[in-house]
C-alpha positions as CSV (number, residue, x, y, z in Angstrom):
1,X,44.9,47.8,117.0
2,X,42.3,45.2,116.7
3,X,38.2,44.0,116.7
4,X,36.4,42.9,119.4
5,X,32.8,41.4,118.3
6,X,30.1,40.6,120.7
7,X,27.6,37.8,121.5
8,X,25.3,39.7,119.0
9,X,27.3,40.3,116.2
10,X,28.1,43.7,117.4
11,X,31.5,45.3,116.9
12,X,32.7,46.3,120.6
13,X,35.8,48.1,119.5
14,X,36.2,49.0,115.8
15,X,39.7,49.5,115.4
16,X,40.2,49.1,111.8
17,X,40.0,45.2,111.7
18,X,37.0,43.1,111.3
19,X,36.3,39.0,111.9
20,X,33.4,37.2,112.1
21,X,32.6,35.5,115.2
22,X,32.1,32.1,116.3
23,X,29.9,30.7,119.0
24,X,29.6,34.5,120.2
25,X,33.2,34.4,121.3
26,X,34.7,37.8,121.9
27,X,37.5,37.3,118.9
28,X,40.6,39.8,118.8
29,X,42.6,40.4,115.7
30,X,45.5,41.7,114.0
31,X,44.0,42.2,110.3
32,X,46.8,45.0,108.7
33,X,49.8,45.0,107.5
34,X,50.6,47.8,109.8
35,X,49.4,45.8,113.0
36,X,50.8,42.9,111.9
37,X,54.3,44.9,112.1
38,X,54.0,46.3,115.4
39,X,56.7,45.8,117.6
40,X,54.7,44.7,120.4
41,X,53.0,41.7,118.6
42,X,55.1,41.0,115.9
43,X,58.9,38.9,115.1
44,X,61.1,39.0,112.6
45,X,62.3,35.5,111.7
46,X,65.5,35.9,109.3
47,X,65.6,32.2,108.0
48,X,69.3,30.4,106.6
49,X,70.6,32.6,105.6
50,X,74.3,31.3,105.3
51,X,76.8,30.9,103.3
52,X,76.1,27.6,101.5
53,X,72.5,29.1,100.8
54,X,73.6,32.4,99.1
55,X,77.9,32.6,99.0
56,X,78.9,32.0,95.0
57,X,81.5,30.1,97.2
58,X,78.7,27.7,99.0
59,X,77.4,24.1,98.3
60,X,74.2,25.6,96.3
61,X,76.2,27.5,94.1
62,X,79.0,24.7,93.5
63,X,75.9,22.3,92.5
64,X,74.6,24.9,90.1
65,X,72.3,26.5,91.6
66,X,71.8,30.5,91.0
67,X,72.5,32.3,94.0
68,X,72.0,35.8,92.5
69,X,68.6,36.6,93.4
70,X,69.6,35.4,97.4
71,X,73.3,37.6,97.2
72,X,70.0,40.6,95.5
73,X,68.2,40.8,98.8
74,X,70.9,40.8,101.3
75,X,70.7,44.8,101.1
76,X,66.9,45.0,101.6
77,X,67.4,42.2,104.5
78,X,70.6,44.5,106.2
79,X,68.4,47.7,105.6
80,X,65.1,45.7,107.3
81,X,67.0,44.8,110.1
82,X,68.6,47.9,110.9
83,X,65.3,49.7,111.3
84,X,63.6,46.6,112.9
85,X,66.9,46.7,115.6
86,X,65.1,50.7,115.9
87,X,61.8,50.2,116.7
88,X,62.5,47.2,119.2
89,X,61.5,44.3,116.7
90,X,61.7,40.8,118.1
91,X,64.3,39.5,116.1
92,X,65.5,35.7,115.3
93,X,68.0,34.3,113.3
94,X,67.4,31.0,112.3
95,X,70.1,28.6,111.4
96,X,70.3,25.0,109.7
97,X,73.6,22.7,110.7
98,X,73.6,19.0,109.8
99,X,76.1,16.2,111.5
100,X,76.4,12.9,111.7
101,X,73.7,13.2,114.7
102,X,71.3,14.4,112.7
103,X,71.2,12.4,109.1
104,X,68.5,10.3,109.5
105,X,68.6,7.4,106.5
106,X,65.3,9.5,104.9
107,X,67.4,12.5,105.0
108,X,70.4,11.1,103.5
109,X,68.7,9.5,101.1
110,X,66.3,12.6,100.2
111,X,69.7,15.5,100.2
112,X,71.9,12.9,98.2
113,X,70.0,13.1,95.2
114,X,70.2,16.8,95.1
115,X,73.6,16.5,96.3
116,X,73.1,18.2,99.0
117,X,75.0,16.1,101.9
118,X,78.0,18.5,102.0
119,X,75.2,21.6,103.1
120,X,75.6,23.6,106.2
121,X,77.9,20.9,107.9
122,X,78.2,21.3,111.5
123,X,81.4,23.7,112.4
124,X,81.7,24.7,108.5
125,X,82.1,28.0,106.9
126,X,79.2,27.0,104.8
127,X,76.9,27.5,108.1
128,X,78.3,30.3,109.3
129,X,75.9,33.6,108.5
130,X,76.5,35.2,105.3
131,X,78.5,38.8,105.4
132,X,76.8,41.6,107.3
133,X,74.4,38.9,108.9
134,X,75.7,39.7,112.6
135,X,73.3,38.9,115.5
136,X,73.5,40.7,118.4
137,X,74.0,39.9,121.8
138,X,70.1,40.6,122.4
139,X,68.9,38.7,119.2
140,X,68.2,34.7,119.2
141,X,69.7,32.2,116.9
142,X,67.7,29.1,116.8
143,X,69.5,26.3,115.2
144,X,67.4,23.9,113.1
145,X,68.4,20.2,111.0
146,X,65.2,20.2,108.8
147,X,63.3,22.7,106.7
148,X,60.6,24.3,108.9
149,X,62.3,26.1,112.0
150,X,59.5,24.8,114.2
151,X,60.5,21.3,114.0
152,X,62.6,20.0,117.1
153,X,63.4,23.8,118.3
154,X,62.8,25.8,120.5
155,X,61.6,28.6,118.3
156,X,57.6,28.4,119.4
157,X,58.8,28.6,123.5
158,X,61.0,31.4,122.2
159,X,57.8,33.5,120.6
160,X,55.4,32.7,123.3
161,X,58.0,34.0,126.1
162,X,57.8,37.0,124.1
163,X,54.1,36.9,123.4
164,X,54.5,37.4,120.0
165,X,51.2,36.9,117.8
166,X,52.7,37.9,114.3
167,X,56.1,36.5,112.8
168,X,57.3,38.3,109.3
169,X,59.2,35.7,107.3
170,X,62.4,36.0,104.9
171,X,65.3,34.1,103.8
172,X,66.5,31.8,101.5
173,X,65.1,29.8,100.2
174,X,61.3,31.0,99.3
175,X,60.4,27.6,98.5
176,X,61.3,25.5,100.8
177,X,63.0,26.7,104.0
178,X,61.0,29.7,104.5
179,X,57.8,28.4,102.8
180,X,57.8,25.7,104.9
181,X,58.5,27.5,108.0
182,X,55.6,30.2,107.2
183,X,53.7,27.5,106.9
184,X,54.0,25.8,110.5
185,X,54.0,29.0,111.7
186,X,50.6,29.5,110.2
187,X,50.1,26.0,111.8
188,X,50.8,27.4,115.5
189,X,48.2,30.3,115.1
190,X,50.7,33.1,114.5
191,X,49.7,35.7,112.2
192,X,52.5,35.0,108.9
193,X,53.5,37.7,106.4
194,X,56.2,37.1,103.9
195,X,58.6,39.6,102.9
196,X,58.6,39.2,99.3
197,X,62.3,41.2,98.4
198,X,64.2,39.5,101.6
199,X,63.4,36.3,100.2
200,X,65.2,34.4,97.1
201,X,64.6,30.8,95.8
202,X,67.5,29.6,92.9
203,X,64.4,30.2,90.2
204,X,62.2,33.3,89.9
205,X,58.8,30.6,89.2
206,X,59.6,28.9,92.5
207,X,60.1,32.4,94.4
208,X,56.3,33.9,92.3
209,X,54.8,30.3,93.4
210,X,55.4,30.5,97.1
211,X,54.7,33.6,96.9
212,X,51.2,32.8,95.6
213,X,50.6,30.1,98.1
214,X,51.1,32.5,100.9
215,X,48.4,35.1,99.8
216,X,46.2,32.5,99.1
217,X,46.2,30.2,101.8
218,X,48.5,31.4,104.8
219,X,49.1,35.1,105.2
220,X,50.2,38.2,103.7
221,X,52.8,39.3,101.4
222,X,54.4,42.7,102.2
223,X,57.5,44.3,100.8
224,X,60.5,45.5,103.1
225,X,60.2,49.2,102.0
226,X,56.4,48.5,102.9
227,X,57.0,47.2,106.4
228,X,60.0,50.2,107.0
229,X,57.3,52.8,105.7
230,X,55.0,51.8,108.4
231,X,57.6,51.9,111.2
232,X,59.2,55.2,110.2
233,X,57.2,57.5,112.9
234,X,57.9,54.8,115.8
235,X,60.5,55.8,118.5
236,X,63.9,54.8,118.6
237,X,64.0,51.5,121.5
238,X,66.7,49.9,123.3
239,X,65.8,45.5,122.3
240,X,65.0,43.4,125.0
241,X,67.7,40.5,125.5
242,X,66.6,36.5,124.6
């Protein structure tokens, strides 16, 4: 559902979204939650989440960080899934490994201080998916080495080939992984909306802050019970293979 203007300002299809024009270009868009969630434009991109992001047994947890709010929304991110898996949702995991191939002398530098070196080692435990986060056969897993899961993937080739227009963003964590990720995403011209209760940061003020940010400057914040709300009258679809 979208809004085509005219040359004179004229609206050629109101379908519930409005933009304002430029250069009398005929400008289509997806301005509601609800079209922003339709399977045929929109992806769900389920960012790190692995076991030294969110396991009390991981490297986030054994530096001190407070894992509880990320172990909090596995059961809204399992129950989002399920029904996105329903509808036909585009769906992509995205995974961080490091190696030895991949520490650059910025990066060691930068995760040594927040000793953070031993994080989602290549082959580990701690980069395997947390428990109940099982992709399926026709779901992709894009592996990253740096926050956003843009950089040095193949995750924008991935969402073209799908013509996908609108990604909807969770994971851990709010303020930097997924933030950072919405934000690029934002930067390729997709249509961003964070899910506010699929997403956890190690402090409640960094999760409210990015939070903030994203309503203000790059998208929309939804909840999952939101999103699952407006896909609850769609038919039941088999998912296309990646």
């Amino acid at each position: 559902m979208k809004a085509r203007w005219g040359t004179e300002n004229r609206i050629l299809e109101d379908r519930s979204s409005v933009v304002q024009p430029l250069g009398g270009k005929i400008v289509d868009v997806l301005r509601t939650l609800k079209e922003r969630c339709d399977p045929k434009y929109a992806a769900l991109i389920v960012v790190d989440v692995q076991n030294d992001f969110v396991s009390p047994q991981g490297s986030a947890a054994k530096r001190g960080e407070d894992v509880r709010a990320a172990m909090a929304a596995i059961p809204n991110l399992l129950r989002l899934i399920e029904e996105a898996r329903r509808v036909g949702l585009t769906i992509v995991y995205i995974r961080t490994t490091h190696s030895e191939w991949t520490d650059t002398p910025s990066w060691i530098y930068r995760t040594s201080q927040k000793s953070g070196l031993n994080t989602c080692r290549e082959g580990s435990w701690g980069a395997e998916f947390y428990e109940g986060i099982s992709p399926l056969p026709s779901e992709r897993i894009v592996i990253k080495h740096r926050y956003s899961a843009f950089i040095n993937t193949d995750l924008n080739t991935v969402l073209k080939a799908r013509n996908i227009q609108s990604v909807l963003v969770c994971g851990v964590a709010t303020n930097v992984c997924v933030e950072t990720t919405a934000r690029d995403a934002y930067m390729y011209d997709y249509y961003v909306t964070l899910i506010e209760d699929c997403s956890a940061a190690y402090e409640s003020k960094l999760h409210m802050g990015t939070l903030e940010n994203i309503r203000r400057h790059f998208g929309l914040v939804a909840s999952s019970s939101e999103i699952i709300d407006l896909w609850r009258d769609l038919p039941t679809k088999q998912p296309v293979g990646l």
